[in-house]
C-alpha positions in Angstrom: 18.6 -27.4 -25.4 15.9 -29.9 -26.3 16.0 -31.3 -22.6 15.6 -27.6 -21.1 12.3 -27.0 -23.7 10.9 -29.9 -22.6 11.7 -29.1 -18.8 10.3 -25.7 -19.1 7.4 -26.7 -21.3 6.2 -30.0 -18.4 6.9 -27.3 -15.6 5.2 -24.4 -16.8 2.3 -26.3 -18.0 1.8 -28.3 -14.7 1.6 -24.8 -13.1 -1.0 -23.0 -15.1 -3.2 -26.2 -15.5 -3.3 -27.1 -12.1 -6.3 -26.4 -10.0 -5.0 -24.5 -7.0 -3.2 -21.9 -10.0 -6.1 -21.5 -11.9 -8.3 -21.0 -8.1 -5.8 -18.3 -7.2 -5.7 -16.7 -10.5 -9.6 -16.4 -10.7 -9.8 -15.2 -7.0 -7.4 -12.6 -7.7 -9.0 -11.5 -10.6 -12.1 -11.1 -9.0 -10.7 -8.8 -6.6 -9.0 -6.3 -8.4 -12.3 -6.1 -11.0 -14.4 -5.8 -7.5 -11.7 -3.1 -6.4 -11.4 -1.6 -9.2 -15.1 -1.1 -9.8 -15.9 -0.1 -6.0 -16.5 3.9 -6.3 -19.1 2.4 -9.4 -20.6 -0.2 -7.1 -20.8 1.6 -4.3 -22.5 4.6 -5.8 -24.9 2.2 -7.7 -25.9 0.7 -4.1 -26.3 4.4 -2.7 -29.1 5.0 -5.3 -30.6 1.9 -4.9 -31.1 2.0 -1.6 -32.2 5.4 -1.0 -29.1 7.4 -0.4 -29.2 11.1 -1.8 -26.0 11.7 -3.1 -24.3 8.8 -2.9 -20.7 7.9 -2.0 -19.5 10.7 -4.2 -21.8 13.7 -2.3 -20.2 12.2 1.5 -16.9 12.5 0.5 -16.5 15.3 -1.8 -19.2 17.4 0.0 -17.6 17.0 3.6 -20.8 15.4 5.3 -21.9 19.2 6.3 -22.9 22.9 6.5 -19.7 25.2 5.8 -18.9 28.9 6.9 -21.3 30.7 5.0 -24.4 29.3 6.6 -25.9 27.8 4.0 -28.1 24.1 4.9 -29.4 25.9 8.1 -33.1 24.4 7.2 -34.4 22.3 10.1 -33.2 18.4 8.2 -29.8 19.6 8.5 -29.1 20.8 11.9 -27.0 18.2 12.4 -24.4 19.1 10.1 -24.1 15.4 8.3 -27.0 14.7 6.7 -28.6 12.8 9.3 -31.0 15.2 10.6 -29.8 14.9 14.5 -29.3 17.8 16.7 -26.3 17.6 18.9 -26.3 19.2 21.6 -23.2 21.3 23.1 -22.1 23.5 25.9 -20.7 26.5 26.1 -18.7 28.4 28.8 -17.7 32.2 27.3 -15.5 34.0 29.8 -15.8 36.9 27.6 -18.7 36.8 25.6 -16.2 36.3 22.3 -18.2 34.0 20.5 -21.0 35.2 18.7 -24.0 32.6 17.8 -23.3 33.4 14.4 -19.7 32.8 14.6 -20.7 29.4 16.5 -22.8 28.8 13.8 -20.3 29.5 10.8 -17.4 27.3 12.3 -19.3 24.8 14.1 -22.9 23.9 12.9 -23.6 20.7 13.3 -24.3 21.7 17.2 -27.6 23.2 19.3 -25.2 25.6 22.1 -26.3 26.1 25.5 -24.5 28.3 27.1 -23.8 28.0 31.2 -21.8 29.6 33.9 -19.9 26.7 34.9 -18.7 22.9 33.2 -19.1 21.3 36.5 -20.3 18.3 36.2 -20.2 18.7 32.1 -18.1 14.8 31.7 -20.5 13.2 33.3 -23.0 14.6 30.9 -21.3 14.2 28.0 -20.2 10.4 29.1 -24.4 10.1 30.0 -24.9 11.6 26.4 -26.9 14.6 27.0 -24.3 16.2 25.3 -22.3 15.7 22.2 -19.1 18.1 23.1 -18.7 21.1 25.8 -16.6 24.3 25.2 -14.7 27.1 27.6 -13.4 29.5 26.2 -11.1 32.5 27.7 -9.2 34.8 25.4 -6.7 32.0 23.4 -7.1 29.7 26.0 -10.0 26.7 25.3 -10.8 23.5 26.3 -13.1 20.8 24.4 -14.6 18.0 25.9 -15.5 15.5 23.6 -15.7 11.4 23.6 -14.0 9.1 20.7 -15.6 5.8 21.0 -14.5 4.9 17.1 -11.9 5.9 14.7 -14.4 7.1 13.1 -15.1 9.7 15.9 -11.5 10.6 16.4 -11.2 11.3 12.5 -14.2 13.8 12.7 -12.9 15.7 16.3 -14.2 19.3 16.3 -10.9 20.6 17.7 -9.6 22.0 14.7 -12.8 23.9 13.6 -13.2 25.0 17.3 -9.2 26.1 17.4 -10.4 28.4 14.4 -13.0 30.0 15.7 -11.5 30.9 18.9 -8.5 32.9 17.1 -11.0 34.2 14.9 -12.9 35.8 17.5 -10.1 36.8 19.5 -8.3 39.0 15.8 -12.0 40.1 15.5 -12.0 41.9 19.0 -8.3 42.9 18.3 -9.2 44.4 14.6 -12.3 46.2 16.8 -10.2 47.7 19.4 -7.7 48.8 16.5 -11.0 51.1 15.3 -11.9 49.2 12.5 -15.6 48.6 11.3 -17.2 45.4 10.9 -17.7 45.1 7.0 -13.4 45.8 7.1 -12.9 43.0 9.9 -15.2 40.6 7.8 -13.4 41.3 4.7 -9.8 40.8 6.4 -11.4 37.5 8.5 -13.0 36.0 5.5 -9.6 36.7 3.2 -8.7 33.5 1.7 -5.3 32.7 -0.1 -5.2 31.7 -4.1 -2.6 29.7 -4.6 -0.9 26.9 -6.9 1.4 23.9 -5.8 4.3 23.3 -8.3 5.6 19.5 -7.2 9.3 19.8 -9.2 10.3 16.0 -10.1 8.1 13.2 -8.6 4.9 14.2 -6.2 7.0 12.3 -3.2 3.2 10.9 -1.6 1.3 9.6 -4.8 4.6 7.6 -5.8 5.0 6.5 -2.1 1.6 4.4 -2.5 2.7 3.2 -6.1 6.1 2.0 -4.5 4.4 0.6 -1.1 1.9 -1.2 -3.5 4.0 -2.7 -6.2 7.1 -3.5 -4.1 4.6 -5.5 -1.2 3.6 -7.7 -4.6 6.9 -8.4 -5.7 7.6 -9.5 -2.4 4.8 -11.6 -2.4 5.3 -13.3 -5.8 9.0 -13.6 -4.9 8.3 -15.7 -1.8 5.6 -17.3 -3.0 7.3 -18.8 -6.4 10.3 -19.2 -4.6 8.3 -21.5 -2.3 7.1 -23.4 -5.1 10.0 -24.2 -6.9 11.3 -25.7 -3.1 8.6 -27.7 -2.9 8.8 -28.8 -6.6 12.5 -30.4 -6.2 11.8 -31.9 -2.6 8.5 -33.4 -3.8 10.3 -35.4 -7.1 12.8 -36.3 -3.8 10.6 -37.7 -1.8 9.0 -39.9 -4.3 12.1 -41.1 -6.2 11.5 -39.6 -9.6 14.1 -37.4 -9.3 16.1 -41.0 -10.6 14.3 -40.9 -13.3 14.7 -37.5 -14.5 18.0 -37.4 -14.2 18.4 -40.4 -16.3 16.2 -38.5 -18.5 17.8 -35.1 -18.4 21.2 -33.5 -17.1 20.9 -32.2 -13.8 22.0 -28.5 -14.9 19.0 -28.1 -17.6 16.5 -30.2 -15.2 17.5 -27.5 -12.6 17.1 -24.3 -14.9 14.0 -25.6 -16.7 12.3 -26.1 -13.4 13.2 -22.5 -12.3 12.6 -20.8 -15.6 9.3 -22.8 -16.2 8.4 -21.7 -12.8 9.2 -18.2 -13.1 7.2 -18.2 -16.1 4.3 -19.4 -14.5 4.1 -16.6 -11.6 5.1 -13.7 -14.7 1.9 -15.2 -16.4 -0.3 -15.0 -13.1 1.8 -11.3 -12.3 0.8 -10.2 -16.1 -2.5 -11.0 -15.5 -3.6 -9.8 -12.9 -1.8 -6.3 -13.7 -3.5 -6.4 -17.2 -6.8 -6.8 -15.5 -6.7 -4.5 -12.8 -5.5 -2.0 -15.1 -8.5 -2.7 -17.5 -11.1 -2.0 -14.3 -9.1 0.9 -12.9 -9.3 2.4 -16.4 -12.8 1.5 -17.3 -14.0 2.9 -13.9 -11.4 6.0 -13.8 -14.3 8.8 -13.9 -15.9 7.1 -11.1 -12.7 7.4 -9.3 -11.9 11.0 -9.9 -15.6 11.6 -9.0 -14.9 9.9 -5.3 -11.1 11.5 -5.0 -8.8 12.8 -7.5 -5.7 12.2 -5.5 -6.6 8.4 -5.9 -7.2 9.0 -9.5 -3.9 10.8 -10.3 -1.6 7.7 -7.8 -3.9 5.5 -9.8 -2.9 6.9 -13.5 0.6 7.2 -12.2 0.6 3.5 -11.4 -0.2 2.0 -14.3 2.2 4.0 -16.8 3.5 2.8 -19.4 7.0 2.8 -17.6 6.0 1.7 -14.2 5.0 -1.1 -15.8 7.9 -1.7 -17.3 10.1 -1.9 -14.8 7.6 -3.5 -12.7 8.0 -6.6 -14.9 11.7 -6.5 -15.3 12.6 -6.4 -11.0 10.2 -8.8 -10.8 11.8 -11.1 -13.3 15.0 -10.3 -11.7 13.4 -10.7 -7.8 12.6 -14.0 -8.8 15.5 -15.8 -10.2 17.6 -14.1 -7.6 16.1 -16.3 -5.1 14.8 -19.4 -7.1 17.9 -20.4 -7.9 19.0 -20.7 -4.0 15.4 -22.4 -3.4 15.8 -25.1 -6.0 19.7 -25.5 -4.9 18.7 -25.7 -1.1 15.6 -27.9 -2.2 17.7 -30.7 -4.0 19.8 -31.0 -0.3 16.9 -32.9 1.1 14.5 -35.7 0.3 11.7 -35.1 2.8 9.0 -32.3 2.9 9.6 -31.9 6.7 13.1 -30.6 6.3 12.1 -28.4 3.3 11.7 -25.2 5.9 14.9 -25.7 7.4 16.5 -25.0 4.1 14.3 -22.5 3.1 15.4 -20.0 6.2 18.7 -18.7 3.7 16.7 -17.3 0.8 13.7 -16.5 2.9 16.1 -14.1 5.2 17.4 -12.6 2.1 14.3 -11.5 0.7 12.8 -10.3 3.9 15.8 -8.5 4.6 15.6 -7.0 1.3 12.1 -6.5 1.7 12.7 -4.4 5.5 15.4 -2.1 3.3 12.9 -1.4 0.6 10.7 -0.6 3.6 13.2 1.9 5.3 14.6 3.7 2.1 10.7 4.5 1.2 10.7 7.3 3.9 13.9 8.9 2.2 14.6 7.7 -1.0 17.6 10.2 -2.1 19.4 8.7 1.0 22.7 7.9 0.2 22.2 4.1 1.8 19.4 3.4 -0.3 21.7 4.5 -3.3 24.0 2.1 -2.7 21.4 -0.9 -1.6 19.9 -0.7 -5.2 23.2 -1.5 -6.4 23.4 -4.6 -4.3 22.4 -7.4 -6.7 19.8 -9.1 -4.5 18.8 -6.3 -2.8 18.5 -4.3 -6.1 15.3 -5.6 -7.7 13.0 -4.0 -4.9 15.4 -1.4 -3.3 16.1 0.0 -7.3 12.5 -0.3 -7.8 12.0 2.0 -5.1 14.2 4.7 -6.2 12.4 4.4 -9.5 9.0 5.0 -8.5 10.2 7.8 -6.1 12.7 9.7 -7.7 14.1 10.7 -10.6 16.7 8.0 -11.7 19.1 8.3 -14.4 18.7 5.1 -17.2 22.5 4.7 -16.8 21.8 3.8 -12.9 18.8 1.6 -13.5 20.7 -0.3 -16.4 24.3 -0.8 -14.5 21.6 -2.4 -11.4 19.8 -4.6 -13.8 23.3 -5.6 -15.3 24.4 -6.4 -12.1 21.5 -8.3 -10.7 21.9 -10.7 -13.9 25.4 -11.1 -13.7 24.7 -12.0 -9.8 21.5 -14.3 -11.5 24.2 -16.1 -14.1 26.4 -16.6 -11.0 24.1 -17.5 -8.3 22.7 -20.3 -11.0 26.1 -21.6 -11.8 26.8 -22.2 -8.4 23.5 -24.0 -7.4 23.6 -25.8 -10.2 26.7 -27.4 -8.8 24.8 -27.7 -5.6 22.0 -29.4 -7.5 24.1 -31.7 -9.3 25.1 -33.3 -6.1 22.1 -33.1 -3.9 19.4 -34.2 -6.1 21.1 -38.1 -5.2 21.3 -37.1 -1.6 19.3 -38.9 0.9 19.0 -38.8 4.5 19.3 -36.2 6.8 19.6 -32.5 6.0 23.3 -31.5 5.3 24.3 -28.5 7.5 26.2 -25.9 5.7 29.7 -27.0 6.0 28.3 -30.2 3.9 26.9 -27.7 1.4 30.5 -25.9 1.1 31.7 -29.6 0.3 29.5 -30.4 -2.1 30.2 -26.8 -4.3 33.9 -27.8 -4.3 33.0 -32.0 -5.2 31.3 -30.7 -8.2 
């Protein structure tokens, strides 16, 4: 046990005090705080330089006049704050389309109105116009350009769509022998309703689980990595000799892995602890710019989600490190340290591509039985947690599973180890591997 401390202790130590860890750390940090702190940043930098609402007024405001016709003063024609007039054209088969009703659902526009859109692309392409319209009955057509995301995003075919049924139920309600306060009041009726989500809101926890299962695949790969390079590196410069005069291969092996695992939980811990901190301290700023973000933000950073977070990744890791440092002892140079990498890098991309799929339908019987699967279970079950509503029973029999697939998968690479750390030479194919499980 004394040889495993002091394995764990050197490894762990050479981690966190090495320059490139403490680097990554501190970049890391740095963004989430930034991130963290952008609806605060940014809405400091609208005030300071000139903006009049900010961030907060763009976004929660809409960037415009609405249907009741308020912000019709002459700085506003435009619609988005920016004081331009765009210009439109209009082509009205049957005089439907009132200017007040053009004014209600589309403001942002100065209409001309004209017999005939010949020639109109050219226009709009030459930007005399911003958009052209015909209308005839239901039946419209919108000419617009989308030169940006951007433009697409903001497309007026959904506010023109509205008006044109509007105007074509107002002429209906009219012919019916209604009056025009009724046909306002049935027009301008709006539905009061409340969403009940019953178990988990599917979209906020779809972000949480994209999120958090991207950065265990990350860490997994990325430790995983460094434990590989680790065991080849002492290869390639002969003091894996000494350390195994030193220590037994077995506890060399798991106080590499464990030391190593520790290291990326500290950097993992971290960075969750901090980004929670910023998120947290800047939480009314968030809910300010959107309060879906706020409420997937809160949800993240439960109590429980945290949790669990910690565990799979625990359980991600030593899935895998113990194939890495097994498959690193098999060769003594660094160029052949990506051939033997491809094994445990499949599985976790594999794993990670399932996690992937079951997102879009969590409850599917397939991703069930993948979070069962010991090394697919860390991400797939991690999934389902963040998802759906998962009885304890289920998430304990996975995690039971994955360490009993842990204990196994390090007895059997530690037999691998034992052999290959005093192997030299060329990289053993598989059937060499298979040889050197049953030698041991």
């Amino acid at each position: 046990m004394r040889q495993f401390r002091t394995v764990f202790k050197f490894e762990y130590l050479n981690y966190v005090r090495s320059k490139s860890y403490i680097v990554m750390t501190a970049i890391l940090l740095l963004v989430v705080i930034l991130g963290g702190s952008f609806p605060t940043i940014a809405g400091l930098a609208s005030g300071m330089f000139g903006g009049r609402g900010g961030i907060f007024d763009g976004i929660a405001g809409g960037g415009g006049g609405g249907r009741d016709g308020e912000g019709e003063g002459e700085g506003d024609a435009g619609g988005d704050g920016s004081g331009e007039v765009k210009k439109a054209a209009l082509l009205d088969a049957g005089g439907s389309l009132s200017d007040e009703l053009l004014e209600s659902y589309l403001p942002a526009f100065e209409w001309e109105r004209v017999g005939s859109l010949d020639g109109v692309e050219g226009r709009i392409e030459g930007g005399e116009l911003s958009m052209a319209l015909a209308v005839d009955g239901l039946d419209f057509t919108l000419y617009e350009m989308q030169e940006s995301i951007a433009a697409a995003s903001s497309s007026s075919w959904t506010p023109a769509s509205e008006m044109v049924l509007a105007a074509y139920r107002g002429e209906a309600l009219a012919a019916a022998g209604l009056s025009q306060p009724e046909i306002g009041a049935i027009l301008g009726a709006a539905a009061s309703g409340e969403r009940v989500t019953v178990g988990k809101d599917f979209m906020q926890n779809y972000w949480i689980a994209y999120a958090l299962v991207f950065l265990l695949y990350i860490t997994t790969i990325m430790y995983g990595q460094y434990t590989l390079v680790s065991v080849v590196t002492e290869k390639s410069s002969k003091a894996m000799e000494l350390l195994i005069t030193s220590a037994k291969p077995l506890r060399l092996m798991f106080g590499k892995v464990f030391g190593t695992g520790c290291a990326g939980l500290t950097q993992f811990c971290a960075v969750m602890l901090c980004a929670a901190a910023s998120l947290g301290a800047n939480m009314r700023s968030w809910e300010r710019l959107s309060p879906e973000i706020a409420g997937i933000i809160s949800a993240t950073f439960s109590a429980g989600i945290m949790v669990y977070a910690v565990a799979f990744f625990l359980l991600g890791f030593f899935s895998y490190a113990f194939i890495y440092a097994a498959m690193g002892s098999t060769v003594s140079r660094m160029e052949d340290a990506g051939a033997v990498a491809t094994l445990p890098m499949i599985l976790v991309v594999a794993t990670f591509m399932v996690s992937m799929a079951g997102m879009a339908m969590p409850s599917a019987p397939y991703v069930t039985v993948c979070s069962f699967v010991p090394f697919l279970s860390p991400m797939v079950m991690f999934v389902r947690v963040c998802m759906t509503e998962v009885p304890l029973y289920e998430v304990l029999a996975a995690i039971a599973l994955n360490c009993a697939y842990v204990f196994c998968s390090g007895w059997v690479s530690a037999k691998i180890y034992r052999v290959g750390v005093m192997l030299y030479g060329n990289a053993p194919k598989p059937r060499d591997i298979l040889r050197y499980i049953r030698q041991a």
